[in-house]
Backbone bond lengths (Angstrom), bond angles and torsions (degrees), N, CA, C in turn:
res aa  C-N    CA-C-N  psi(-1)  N-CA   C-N-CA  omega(-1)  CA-C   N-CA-C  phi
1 X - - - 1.446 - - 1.526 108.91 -
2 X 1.143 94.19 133.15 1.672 93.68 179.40 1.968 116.86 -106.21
3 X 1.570 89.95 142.35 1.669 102.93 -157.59 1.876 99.79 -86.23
4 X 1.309 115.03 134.43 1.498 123.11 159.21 1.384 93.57 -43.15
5 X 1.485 113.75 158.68 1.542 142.68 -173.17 1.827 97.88 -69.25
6 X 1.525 117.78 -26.64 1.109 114.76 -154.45 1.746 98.86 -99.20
7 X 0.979 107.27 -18.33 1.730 100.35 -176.34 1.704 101.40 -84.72
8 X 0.884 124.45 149.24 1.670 132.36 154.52 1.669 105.17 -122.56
9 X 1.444 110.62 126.98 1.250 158.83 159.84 1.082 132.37 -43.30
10 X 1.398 157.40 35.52 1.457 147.33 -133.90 1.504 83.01 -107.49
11 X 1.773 95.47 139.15 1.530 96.94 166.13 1.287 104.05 -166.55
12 X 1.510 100.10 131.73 1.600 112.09 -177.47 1.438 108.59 -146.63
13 X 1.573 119.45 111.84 1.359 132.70 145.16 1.852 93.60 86.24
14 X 1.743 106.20 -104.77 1.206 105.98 171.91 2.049 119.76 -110.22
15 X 0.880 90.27 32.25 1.771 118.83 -169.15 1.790 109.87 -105.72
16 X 0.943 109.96 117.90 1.607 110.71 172.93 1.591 102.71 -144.44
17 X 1.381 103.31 138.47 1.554 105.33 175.35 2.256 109.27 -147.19
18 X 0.882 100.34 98.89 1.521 102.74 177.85 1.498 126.10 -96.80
19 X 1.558 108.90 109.30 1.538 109.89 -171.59 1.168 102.35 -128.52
20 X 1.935 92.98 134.80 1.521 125.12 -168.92 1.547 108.01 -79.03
21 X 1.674 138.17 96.28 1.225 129.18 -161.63 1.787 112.06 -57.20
22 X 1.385 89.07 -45.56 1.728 90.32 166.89 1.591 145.39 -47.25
23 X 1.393 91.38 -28.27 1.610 83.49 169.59 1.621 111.40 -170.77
24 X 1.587 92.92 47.25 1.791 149.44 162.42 2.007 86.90 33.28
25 X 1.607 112.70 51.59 1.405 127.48 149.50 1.034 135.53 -91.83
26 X 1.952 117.75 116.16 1.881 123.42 -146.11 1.092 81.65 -118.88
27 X 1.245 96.19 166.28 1.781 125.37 -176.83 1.655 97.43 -137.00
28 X 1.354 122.15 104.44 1.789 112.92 173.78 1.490 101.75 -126.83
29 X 1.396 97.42 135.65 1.529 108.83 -159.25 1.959 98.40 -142.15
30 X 1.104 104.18 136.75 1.585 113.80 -175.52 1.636 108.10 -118.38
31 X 1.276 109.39 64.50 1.498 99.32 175.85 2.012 108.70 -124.73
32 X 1.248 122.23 169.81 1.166 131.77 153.86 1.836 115.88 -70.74
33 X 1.783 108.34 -60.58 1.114 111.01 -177.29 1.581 125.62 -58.32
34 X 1.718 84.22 134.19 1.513 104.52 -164.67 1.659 91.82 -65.42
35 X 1.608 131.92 -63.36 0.998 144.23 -146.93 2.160 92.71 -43.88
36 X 1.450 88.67 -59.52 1.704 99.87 -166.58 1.745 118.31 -68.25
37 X 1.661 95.64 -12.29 1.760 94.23 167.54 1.739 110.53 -108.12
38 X 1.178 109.62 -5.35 1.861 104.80 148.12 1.507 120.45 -87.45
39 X 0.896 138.77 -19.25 1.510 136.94 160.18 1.396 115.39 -69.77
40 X 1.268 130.20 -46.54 1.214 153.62 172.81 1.929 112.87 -59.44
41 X 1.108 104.67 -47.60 1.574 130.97 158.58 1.700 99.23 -43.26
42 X 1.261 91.04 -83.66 1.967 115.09 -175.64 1.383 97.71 -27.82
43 X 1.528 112.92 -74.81 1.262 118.96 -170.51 1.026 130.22 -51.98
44 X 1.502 125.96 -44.65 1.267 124.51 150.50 1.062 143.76 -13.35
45 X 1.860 97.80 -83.20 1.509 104.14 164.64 1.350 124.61 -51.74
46 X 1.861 119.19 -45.17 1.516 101.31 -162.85 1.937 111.32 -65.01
47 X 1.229 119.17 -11.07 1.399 147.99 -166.75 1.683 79.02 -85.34
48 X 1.058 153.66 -108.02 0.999 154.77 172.99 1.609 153.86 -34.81
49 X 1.650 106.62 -2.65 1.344 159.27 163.53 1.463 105.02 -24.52
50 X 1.256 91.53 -70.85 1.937 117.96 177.23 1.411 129.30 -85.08
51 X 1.306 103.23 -20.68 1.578 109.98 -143.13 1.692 106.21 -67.43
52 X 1.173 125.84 130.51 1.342 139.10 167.19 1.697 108.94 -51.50
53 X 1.524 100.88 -89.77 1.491 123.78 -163.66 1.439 117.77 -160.20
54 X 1.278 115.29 121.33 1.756 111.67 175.65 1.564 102.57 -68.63
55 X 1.374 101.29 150.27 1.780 135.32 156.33 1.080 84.60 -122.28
56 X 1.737 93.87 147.24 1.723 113.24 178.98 1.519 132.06 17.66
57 X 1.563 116.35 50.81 1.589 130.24 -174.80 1.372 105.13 70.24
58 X 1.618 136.97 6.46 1.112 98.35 -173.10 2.024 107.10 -117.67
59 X 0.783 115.86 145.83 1.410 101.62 -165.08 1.901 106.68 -85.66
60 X 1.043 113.60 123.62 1.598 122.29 173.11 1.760 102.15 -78.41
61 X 1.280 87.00 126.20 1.658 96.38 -174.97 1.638 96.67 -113.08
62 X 1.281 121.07 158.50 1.288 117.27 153.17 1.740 139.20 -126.65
């Protein structure tokens, strides 16, 4: 799956961490399973796809 320009990706072994530069929202996840860090992946990004900038934690998408 390929990541928008704005997320960066860190990934090591059983370590994953995805941060949205826009409105500096991470995803850190400690698993082996592939199944639960491609869904988790998915979700992320499409959650983050659009997103401008959070006010008060919540991210405004458009």
């Amino acid at each position: 799956m390929r990541l928008p320009k704005h997320i960066i990706k860190r990934d090591e072994q059983t370590y994953l961490e995805l941060i949205c530069q826009r409105c500096n929202g991470s995803l850190k996840l400690w698993t082996d399973n592939k199944e639960w860090r491609r869904r988790h992946i998915e979700s992320f990004v499409e959650y983050h796809r659009n997103c401008k900038a959070c006010e008060g934690g919540v991210c405004e998408v458009t």
